[in-house]
C-alpha positions as CSV (number, residue, x, y, z in Angstrom):
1,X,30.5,-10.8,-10.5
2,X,28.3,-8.3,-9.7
3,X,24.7,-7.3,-9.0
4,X,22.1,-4.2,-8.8
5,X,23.0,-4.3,-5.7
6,X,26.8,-3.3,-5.2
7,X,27.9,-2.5,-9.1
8,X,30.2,0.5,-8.9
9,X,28.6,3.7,-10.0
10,X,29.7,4.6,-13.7
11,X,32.9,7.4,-13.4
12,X,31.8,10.3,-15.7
13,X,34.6,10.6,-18.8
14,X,38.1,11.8,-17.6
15,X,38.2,15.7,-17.4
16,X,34.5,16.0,-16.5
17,X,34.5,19.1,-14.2
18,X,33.3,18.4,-10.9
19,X,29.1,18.9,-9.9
20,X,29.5,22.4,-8.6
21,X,31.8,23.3,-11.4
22,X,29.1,21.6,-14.0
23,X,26.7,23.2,-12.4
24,X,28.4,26.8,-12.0
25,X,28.4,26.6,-15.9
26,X,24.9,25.8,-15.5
27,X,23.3,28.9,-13.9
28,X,25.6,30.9,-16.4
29,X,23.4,29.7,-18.7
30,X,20.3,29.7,-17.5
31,X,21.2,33.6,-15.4
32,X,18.3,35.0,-17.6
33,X,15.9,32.3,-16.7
34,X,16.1,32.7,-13.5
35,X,16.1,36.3,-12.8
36,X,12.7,36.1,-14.9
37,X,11.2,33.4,-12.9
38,X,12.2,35.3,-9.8
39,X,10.9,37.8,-11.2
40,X,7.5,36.5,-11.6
41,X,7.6,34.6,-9.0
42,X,7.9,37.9,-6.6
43,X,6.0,40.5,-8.7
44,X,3.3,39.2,-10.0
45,X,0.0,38.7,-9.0
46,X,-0.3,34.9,-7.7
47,X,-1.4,32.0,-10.0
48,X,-1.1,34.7,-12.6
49,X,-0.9,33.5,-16.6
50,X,2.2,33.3,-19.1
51,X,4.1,36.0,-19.4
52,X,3.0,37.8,-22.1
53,X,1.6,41.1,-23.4
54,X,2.1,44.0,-20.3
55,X,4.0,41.6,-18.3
56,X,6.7,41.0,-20.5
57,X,6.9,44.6,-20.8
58,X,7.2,45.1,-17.3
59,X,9.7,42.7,-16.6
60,X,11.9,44.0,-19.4
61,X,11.6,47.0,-17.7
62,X,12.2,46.1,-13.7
63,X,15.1,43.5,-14.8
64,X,16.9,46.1,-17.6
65,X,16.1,43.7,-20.3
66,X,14.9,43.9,-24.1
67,X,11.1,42.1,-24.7
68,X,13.1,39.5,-27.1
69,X,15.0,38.6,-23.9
70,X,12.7,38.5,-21.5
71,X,10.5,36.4,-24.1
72,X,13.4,33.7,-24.3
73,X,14.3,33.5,-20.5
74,X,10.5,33.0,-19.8
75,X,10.6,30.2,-22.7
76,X,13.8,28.5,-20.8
77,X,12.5,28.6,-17.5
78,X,9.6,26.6,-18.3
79,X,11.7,24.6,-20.4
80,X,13.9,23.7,-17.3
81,X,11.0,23.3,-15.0
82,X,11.9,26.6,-12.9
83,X,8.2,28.2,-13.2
84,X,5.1,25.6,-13.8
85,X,1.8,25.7,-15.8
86,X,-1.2,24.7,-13.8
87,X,-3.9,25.0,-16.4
88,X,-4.2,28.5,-17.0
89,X,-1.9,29.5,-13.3
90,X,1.5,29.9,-13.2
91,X,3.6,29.1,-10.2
92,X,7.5,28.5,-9.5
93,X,9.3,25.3,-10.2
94,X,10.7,23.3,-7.2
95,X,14.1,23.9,-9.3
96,X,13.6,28.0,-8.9
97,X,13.4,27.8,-4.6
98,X,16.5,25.2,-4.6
99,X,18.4,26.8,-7.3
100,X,21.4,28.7,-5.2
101,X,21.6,26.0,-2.7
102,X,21.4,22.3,-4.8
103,X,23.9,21.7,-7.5
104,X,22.3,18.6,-8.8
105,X,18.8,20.3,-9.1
106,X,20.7,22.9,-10.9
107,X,21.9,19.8,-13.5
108,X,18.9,18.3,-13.7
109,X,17.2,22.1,-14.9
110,X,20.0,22.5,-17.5
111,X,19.7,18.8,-18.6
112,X,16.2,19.1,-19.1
113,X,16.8,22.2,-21.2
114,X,19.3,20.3,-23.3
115,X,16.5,18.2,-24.2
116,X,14.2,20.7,-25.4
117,X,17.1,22.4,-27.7
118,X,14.8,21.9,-30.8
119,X,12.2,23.8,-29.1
120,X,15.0,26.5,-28.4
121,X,16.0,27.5,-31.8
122,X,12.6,26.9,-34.1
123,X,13.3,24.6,-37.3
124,X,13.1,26.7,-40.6
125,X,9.3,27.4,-41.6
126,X,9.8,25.9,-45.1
127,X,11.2,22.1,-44.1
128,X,8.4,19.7,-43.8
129,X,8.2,18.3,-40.1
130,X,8.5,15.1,-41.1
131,X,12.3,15.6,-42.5
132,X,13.2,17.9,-38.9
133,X,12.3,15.2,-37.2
134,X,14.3,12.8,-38.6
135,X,16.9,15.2,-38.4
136,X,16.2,15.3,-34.3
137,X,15.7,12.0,-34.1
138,X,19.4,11.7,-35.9
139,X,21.5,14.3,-33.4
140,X,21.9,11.8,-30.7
141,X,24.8,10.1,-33.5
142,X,26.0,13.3,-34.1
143,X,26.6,14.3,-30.7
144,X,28.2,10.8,-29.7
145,X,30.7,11.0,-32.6
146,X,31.4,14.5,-30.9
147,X,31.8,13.1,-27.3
148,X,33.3,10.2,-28.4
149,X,36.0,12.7,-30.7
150,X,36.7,14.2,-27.3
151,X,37.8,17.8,-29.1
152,X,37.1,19.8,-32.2
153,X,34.7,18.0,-35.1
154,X,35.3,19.3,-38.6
155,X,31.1,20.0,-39.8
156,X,31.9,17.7,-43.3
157,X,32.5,14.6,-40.9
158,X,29.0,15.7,-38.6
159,X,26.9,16.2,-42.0
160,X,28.3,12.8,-43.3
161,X,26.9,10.8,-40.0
162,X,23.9,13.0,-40.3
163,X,23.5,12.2,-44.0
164,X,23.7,8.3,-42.7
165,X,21.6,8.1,-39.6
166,X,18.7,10.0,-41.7
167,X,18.6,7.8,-44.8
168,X,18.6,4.8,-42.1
169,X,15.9,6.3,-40.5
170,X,14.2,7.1,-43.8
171,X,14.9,3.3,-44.5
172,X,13.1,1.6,-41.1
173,X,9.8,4.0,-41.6
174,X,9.5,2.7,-45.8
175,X,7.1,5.7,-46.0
176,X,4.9,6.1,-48.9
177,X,4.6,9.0,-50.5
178,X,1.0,11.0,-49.6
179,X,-1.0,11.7,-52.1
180,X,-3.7,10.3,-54.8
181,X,-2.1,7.3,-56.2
182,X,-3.7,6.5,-59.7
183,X,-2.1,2.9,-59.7
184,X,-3.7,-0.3,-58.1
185,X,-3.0,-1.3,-54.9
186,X,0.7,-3.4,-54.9
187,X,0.6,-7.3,-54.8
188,X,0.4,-7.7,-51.2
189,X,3.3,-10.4,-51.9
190,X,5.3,-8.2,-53.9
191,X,8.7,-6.7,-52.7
192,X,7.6,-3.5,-50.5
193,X,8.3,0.0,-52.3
194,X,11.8,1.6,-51.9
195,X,11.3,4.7,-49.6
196,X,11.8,8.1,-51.9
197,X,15.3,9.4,-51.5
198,X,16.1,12.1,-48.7
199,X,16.5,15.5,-50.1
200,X,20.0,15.7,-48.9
201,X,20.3,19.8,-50.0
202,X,18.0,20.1,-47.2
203,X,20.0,18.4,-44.5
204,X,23.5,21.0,-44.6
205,X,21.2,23.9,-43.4
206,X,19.2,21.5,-40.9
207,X,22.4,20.3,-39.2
208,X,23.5,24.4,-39.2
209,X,20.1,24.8,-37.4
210,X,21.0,21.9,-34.6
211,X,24.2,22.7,-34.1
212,X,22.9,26.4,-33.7
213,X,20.5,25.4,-31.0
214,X,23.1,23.6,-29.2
215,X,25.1,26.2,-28.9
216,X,22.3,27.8,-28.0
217,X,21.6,26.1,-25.0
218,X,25.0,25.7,-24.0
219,X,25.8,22.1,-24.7
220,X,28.4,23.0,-27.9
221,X,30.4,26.0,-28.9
222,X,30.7,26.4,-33.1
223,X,34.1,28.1,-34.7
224,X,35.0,28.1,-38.5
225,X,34.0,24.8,-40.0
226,X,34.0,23.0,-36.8
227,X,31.8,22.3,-33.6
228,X,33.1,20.9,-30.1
229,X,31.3,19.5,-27.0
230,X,31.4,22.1,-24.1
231,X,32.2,20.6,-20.4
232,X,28.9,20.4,-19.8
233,X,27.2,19.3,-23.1
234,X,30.2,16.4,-22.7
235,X,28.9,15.4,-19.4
236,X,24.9,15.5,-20.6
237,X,25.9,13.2,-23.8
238,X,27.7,10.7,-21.1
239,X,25.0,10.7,-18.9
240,X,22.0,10.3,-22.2
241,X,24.7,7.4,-22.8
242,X,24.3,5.8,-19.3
243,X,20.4,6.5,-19.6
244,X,20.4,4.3,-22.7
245,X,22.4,1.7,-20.9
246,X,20.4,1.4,-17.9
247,X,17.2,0.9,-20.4
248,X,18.4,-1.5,-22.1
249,X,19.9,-3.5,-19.1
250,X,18.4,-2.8,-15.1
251,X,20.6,-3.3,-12.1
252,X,18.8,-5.6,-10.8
253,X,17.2,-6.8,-14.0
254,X,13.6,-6.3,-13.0
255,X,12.7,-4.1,-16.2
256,X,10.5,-6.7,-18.5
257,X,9.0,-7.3,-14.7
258,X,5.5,-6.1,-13.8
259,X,5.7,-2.8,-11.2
260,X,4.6,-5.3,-8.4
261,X,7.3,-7.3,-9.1
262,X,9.6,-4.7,-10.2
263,X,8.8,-3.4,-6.3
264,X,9.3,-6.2,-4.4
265,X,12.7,-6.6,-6.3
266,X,13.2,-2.7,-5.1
267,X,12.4,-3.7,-1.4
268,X,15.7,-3.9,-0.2
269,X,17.4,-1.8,-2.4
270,X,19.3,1.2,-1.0
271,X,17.4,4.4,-2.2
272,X,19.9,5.3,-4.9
273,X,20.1,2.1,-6.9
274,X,16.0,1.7,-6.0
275,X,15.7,5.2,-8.2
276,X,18.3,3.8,-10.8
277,X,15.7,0.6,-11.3
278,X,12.9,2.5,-11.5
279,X,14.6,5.2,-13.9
280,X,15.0,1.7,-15.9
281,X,11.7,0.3,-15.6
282,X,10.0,3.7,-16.6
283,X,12.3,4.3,-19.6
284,X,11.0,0.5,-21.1
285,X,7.1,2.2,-20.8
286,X,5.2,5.0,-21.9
287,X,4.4,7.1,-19.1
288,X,0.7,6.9,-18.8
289,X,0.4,3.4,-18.5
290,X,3.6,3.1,-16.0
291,X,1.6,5.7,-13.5
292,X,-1.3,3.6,-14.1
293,X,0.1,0.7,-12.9
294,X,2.2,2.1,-10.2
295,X,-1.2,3.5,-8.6
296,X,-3.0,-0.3,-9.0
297,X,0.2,-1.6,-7.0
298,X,-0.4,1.2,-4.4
299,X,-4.3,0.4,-3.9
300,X,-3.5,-2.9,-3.0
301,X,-3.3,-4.3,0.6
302,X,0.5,-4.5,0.5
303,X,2.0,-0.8,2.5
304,X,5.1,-1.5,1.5
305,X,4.4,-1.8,-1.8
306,X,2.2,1.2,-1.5
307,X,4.8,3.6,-0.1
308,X,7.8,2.4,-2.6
309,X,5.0,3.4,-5.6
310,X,5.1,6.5,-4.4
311,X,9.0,6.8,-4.6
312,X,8.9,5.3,-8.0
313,X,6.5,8.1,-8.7
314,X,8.4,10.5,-7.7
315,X,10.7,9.9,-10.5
316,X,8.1,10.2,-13.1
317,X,7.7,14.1,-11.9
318,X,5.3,16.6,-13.1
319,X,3.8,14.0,-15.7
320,X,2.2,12.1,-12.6
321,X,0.8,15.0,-11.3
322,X,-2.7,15.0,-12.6
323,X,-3.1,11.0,-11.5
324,X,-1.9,11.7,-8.3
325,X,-4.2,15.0,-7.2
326,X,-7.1,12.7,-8.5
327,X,-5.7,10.2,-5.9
328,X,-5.8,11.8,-3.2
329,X,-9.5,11.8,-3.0
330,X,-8.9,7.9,-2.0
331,X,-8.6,7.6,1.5
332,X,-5.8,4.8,1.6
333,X,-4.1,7.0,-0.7
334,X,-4.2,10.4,0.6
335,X,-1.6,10.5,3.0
336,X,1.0,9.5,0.1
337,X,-0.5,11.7,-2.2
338,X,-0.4,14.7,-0.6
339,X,3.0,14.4,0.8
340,X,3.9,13.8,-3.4
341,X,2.3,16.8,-4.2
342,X,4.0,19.0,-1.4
343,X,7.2,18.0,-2.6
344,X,6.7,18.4,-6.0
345,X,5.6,22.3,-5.2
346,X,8.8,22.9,-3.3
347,X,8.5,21.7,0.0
348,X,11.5,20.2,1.7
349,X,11.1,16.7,2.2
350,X,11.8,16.6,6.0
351,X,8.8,19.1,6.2
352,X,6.3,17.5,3.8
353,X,4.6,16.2,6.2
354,X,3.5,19.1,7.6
355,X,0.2,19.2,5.1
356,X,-1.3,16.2,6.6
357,X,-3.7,16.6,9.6
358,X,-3.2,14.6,12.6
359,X,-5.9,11.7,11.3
360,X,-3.8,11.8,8.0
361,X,-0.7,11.4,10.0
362,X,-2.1,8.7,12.1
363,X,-3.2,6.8,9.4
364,X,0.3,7.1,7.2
365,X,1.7,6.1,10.7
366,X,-0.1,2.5,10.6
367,X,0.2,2.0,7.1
368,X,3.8,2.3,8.0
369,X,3.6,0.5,10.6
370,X,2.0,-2.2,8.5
371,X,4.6,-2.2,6.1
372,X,7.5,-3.3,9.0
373,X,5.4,-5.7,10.5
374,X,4.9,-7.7,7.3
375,X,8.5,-7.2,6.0
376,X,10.9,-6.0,9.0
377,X,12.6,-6.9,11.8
378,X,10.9,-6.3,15.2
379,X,13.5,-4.1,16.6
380,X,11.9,-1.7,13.7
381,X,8.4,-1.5,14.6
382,X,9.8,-0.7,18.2
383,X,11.5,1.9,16.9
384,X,8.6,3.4,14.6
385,X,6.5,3.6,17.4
386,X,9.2,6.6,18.5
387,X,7.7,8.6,15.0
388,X,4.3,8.9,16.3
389,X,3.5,12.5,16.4
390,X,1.0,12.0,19.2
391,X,3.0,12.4,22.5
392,X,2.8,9.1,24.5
393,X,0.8,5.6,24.1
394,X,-2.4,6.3,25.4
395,X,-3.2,9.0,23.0
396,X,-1.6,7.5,20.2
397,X,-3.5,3.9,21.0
398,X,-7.2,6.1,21.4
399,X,-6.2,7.8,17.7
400,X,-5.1,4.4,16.1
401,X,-8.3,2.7,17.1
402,X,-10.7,5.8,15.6
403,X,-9.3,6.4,12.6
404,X,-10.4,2.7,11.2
405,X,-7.2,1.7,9.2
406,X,-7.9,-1.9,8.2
407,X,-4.8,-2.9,9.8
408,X,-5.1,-1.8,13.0
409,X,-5.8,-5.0,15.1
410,X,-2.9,-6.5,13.3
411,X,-0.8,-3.7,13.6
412,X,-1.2,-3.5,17.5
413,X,-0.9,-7.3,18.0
414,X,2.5,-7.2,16.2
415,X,3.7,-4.2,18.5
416,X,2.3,-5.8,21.6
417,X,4.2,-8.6,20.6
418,X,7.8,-7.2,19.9
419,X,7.7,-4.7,22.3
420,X,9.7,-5.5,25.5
421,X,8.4,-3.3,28.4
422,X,5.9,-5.7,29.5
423,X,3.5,-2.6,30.5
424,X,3.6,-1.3,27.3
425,X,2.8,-4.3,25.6
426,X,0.1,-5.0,27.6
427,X,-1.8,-2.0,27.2
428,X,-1.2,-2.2,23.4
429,X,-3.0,-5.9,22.9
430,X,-5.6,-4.9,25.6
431,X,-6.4,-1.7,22.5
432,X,-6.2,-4.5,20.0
433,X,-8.9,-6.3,21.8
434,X,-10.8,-3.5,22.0
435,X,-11.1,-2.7,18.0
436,X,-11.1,-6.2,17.2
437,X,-14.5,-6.9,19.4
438,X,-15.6,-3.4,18.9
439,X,-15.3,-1.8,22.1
440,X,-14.3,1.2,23.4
């Protein structure tokens, strides 16, 4: 049997092109998307609006583009998370400054434009939204019957699952029609109303229009009468697939769990199956009330807990944003927050921490050190005391005691205690003393 813990990670489907091969495909693309992000990113004025009107123009002009073009590599570029909207400021994605040097971020941008291919390829003007969505709703089952086909799919065979999955849909909702209804309200005990038929002439020219939009974005190609899975639309069906399976079943089970719970479970996690449970856990939620409770965990007294919110965080993305900034105005939250947010504008994670002052730094260092004491081994505080960035113990223990963390004397004891230069450990309780009774 096996656990969360050390189940295999699931092999992509046989003749999957390797990551840098996947992702190759993936700038080809996206190639228009990213010389217009660049673009902006270099030549316009900073925290400058969407590009539209004169800008357009000018970027048509400086990259040897038409307008249309520029207008739809703009469009795909936010899609894909390479520039960002800040209210009305405009800045580059994290994706755009890693883009030639991380394959996976390169996946991530193309899978994230995959999801958007309805907002791609607008839905004809004269099909109510209701009936496009169901049709959206419905390509998921069109594109597994194409994965799972593994080759060319007549279009017949896709409009007959289509035809299916949206009259089952169509079935579950039992929608009413709108509209005055002359007639009494039904018998409460009678048998509910059949839902109107679909309109299936509507639903050939709908599934034209998806499969159009996949192509369009790259997942698909379309010849005469038939539509097949590209490499990498194959590889972004298997991993929806996995996605769906990872929802419905955690590694380590922890998804009906609250996030305190689901963190402790996390605790001893390596980082990659951590981020596979909390991919889980956020999948079962809607994501205003999963940050929510993340941030309640992290304003409790537990730092461990605190710190692994922030990593769950960090896979919810750009929708935390807002909820985090407003965090950082706590102080027990601020060191966190702010190395979220400097990663999340591009930053590289081994210099994050560069945006925190030294009282910030100090603080996130006993927080840390907090964290260890109540759930590592000695040996590991030792060693954290090595990540200070104040330059020996004395200056380290005078910066500890002003900054006021309300684990400090507990913090110091615990160090004092594991610690095996005797010196050392002397001077460390003697500066526990000394906060604990107030001195200086």
């Amino acid at each position: 049997m096996t656990d969360g813990r050390n189940r295999p990670a699931p092999r992509p489907p046989e003749g999957t092109p390797p990551p840098a091969e996947l992702a190759r495909q993936a700038r080809a693309v996206l190639a228009d998307a990213v010389r217009v992000a660049r673009w902006a990113a270099a030549d316009r004025d900073p925290g400058a609006g969407p590009l539209t009107g004169a800008a357009r123009d000018r970027a048509a002009a400086a990259l040897e583009l038409t307008p249309l073009q520029v207008g739809a590599g703009w469009d795909r570029a936010r899609l894909a998370g390479l520039v960002e909207l800040h209210g009305d400021a405009v800045r580059p994605g994290w994706r755009l400054q890693a883009w030639d040097r991380d394959d996976s971020a390169v996946q991530r941008g193309w899978v994230a434009l995959f999801d958007a291919w309805s907002l791609v390829h607008p839905a004809p003007e004269d099909v109510a939204p209701a009936t496009v969505a169901e049709v959206v709703e419905a390509v998921p089952q069109v594109l597994s019957l194409l994965q799972l086909s593994a080759g060319p799919v007549l279009v017949p065979a896709l409009l007959d699952l289509l035809q299916q999955r949206v009259a089952e849909l169509h079935g579950e909702r039992c929608e009413v029609p709108y509209g005055p209804h002359p007639d009494p309200l039904p018998d409460p005990a009678a048998a509910p109303p059949a839902p109107e038929p679909v309109d299936e002439a509507l639903l050939p020219p709908l599934l034209d229009w998806a499969l159009e939009g996949l192509a369009a974005v790259g997942a698909l190609t379309l010849g005469e009468g038939q539509a097949t899975l590209t490499p990498l639309g194959n590889w972004a069906v298997w991993v929806k697939l996995e996605q769906i399976c990872v929802a419905a079943q955690s590694p380590a089970g922890n998804i009906e769990q609250s996030a305190q719970h689901m963190l402790r479970g996390c605790a001893r996690l390596t980082p990659g199956p951590a981020r596979a449970e909390y991919r889980a856990w956020l999948a079962a939620r809607t994501v205003g009330s999963a940050v929510t409770e993340l941030l309640a965990v992290a304003r409790g007294e537990d730092a461990l807990l605190r710190g692994l919110a922030f990593e769950a965080l960090r896979v919810v993305g750009a929708p935390a944003e807002g909820e985090v900034r407003a965090a950082a105005a706590e102080p027990s939250l601020r060191p966190y927050a702010l190395l979220w947010l400097a990663e999340y504008e591009g930053a590289d994670p081994d210099d994050a921490s560069e945006v925190l002052t030294r009282e910030e730094s100090t603080w996130l260092w006993v927080d840390t050190a907090a964290a260890v004491a109540d759930h590592g081994e000695s040996d590991l505080l030792v060693r954290h005391l090595e990540s200070a960035v104040q330059g020996n113990v004395p200056t380290l223990l005078a910066e500890v005691r002003a900054i006021g963390h309300p684990r400090t004397v507990q913090v110091l004891v615990a160090l004092a205690a594991a610690h095996p230069d005797p010196a050392l450990a002397k001077a460390v309780r003697r500066a526990a003393f000394q906060v604990h009774t107030g001195g200086s």
